[in-house]
C-alpha positions in Angstrom: 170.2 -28.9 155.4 168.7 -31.3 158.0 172.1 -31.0 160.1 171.1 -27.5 160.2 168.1 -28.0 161.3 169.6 -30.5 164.4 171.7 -27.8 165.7 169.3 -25.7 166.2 166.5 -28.0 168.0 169.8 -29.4 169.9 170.7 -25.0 171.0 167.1 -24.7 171.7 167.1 -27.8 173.9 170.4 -26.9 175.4 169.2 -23.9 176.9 166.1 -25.2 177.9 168.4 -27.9 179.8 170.0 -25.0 181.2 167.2 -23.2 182.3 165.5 -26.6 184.1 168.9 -27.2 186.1 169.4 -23.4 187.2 166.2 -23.5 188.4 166.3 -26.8 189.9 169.5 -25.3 191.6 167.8 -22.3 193.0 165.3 -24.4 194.4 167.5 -26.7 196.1 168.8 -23.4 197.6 165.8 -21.8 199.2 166.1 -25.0 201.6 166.8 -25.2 205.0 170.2 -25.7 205.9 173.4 -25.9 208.6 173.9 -21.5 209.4 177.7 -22.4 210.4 178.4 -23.7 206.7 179.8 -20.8 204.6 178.2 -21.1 200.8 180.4 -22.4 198.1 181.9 -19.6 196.0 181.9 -19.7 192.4 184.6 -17.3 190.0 183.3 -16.3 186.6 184.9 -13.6 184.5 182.5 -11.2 182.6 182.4 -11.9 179.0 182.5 -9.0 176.8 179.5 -8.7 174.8 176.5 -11.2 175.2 176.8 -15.0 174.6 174.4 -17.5 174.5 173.1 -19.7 177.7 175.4 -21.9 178.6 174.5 -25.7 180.1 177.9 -25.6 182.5 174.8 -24.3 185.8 174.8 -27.8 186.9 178.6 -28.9 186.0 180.5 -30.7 188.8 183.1 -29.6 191.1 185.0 -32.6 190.2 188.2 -32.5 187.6 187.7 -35.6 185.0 190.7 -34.2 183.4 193.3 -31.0 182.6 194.9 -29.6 179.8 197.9 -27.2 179.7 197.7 -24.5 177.3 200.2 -21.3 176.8 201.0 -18.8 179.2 199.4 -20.1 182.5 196.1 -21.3 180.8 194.6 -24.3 182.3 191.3 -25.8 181.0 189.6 -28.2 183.3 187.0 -30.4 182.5 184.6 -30.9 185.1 181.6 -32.9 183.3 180.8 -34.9 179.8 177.5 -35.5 179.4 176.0 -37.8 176.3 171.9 -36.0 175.9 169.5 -38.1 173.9 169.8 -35.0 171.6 172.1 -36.8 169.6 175.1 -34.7 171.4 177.8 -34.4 174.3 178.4 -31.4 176.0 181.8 -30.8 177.6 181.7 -28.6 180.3 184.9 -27.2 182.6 186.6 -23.9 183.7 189.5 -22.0 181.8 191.9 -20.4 184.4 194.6 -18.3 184.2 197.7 -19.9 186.6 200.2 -17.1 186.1 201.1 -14.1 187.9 200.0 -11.8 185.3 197.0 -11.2 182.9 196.6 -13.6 179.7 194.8 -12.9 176.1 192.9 -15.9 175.8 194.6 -17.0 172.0 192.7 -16.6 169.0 193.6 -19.7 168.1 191.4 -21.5 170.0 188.8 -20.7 167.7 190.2 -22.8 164.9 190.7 -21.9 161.7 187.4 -22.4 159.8 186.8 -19.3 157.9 182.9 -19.8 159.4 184.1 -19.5 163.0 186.5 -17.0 162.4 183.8 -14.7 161.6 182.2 -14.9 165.2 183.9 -14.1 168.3 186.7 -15.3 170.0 185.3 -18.9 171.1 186.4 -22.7 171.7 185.3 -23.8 168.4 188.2 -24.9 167.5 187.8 -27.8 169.8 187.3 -31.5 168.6 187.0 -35.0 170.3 188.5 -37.9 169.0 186.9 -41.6 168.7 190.0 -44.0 168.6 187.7 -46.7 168.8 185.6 -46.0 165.3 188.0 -43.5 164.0 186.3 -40.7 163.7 186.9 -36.7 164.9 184.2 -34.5 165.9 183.9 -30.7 165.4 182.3 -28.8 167.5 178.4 -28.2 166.4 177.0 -25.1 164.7 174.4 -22.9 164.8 172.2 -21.5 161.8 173.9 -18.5 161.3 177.5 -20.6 161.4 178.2 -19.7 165.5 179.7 -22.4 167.3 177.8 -23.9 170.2 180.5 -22.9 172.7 181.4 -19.9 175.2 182.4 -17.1 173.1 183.8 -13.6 174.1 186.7 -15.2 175.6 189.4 -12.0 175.6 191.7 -11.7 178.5 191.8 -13.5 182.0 193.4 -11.8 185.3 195.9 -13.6 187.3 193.8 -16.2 189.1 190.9 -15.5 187.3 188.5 -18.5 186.0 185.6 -18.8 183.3 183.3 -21.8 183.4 182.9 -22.8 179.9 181.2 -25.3 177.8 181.4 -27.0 174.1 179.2 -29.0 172.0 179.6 -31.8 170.0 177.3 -34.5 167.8 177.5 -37.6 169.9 179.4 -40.5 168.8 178.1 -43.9 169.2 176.8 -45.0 172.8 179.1 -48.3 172.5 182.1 -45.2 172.9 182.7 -43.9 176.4 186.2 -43.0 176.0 187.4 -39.6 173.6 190.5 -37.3 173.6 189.4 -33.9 173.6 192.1 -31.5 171.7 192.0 -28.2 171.6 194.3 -25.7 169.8 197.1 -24.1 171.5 196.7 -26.5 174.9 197.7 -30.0 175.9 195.4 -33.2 174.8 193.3 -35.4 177.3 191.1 -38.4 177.4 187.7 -38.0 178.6 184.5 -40.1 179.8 181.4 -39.8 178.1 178.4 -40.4 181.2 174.6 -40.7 180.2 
C-alpha cells in the first residue's frame, strides 16, 4: 500500500516539476533577444482525449539514444533524469519515418491486464540494470494508469509526439540501463542527476 502511496506523491511532484520548468521556460522567453534569429519550432501531434502533464517541457534537443520500432516508428530519447523522488524519468519523441500514416501498436502498452484497461500508452516500457540485475516497470498511478503519455493512436508521415515514461530509480551507484520497449529495437541509456 505504501508503493501506492509513492506514485502518487512522485505524479503529484512530476507535474509540479513540469509546471516550474514551463514556466521557467516562458520566462526565459519574454527576454530580449537577436530579431534576425528565427524561433526554434517544436512538432507535437494532438492526443486524443486528455492525458496527464507531462515533464518532457524542459527535455533536450539532444539524441542520447534511438530505437527502431515497426513500420517507420522511431523513438528517440532525448533526456534521463534520476529526481530525488526516488525515480527516473525518460523523456524523447516518437516519430513516424515513413511515407504514410502509422497506428502507433497496442502493444506498446504491454500486456498487464492493469494497463490494458487505460489507453493506448508506453507502459509497457522497462529499463534494465545489468549491473544489480534487476528490471524496472514503469510506475503506476492509484487508479492503476501508467505514468507515461497515453492516447498514442496514429502518427502522419513525418509527424512527431514528444513523450515521456516513468520509472522507480535504481540505485545511484547505476548510471547505465537498457531501455526496452515492445514492438521497437533496445538501447542503453545514461541516468544524469
Amino acid at each position: 500500500m505504501s508503493s501506492i502511496r509513492f506514485t502518487a506523491q512522485a505524479r503529484r511532484g512530476v507535474v509540479a516539476l513540469a509546471l516550474a520548468a514551463g514556466l521557467a521556460v516562458g520566462v526565459a522567453g519574454c527576454g530580449g533577444g537577436d530579431d534576425d534569429k528565427k524561433p526554434e519550432s517544436t512538432a507535437s501531434a494532438s492526443q486524443k482525449g486528455g492525458s496527464d502533464p507531462s515533464p518532457q517541457e524542459g527535455q533536450s534537443d539532444d539524441v542520447q539514444a534511438e530505437l527502431k520500432g515497426s513500420s517507420g516508428l522511431l523513438m528517440q530519447i532525448t533526456s534521463v533524469e534520476r529526481d530525488a523522488g526516488g525515480f527516473v524519468t525518460v523523456n524523447g519523441t516518437l516519430k513516424n519515418d515513413s511515407a504514410k500514416a502509422v497506428t502507433v501498436p497496442g502493444a506498446l502498452r504491454g500486456d498487464e491486464t492493469e494497463i490494458i484497461a487505460h489507453d493506448r500508452s508506453l507502459g509497457g516500457a522497462t529499463l534494465v540494470d545489468s549491473k544489480e540485475k534487476k528490471r524496472y516497470y514503469v510506475l503506476r498511478d492509484t487508479e492503476g494508469r501508467p505514468l507515461t503519455t497515453t492516447g498514442l493512436s496514429i502518427l502522419k508521415a513525418g509527424e512527431e509526439l514528444p513523450v515521456f515514461m516513468q520509472f522507480p530509480s535504481p540505485p545511484e551507484s547505476t548510471t547505465d540501463v537498457t531501455l526496452q520497449l515492445p514492438t521497437f529495437s533496445s538501447a542503453t541509456i545514461k541516468i544524469s542527476g
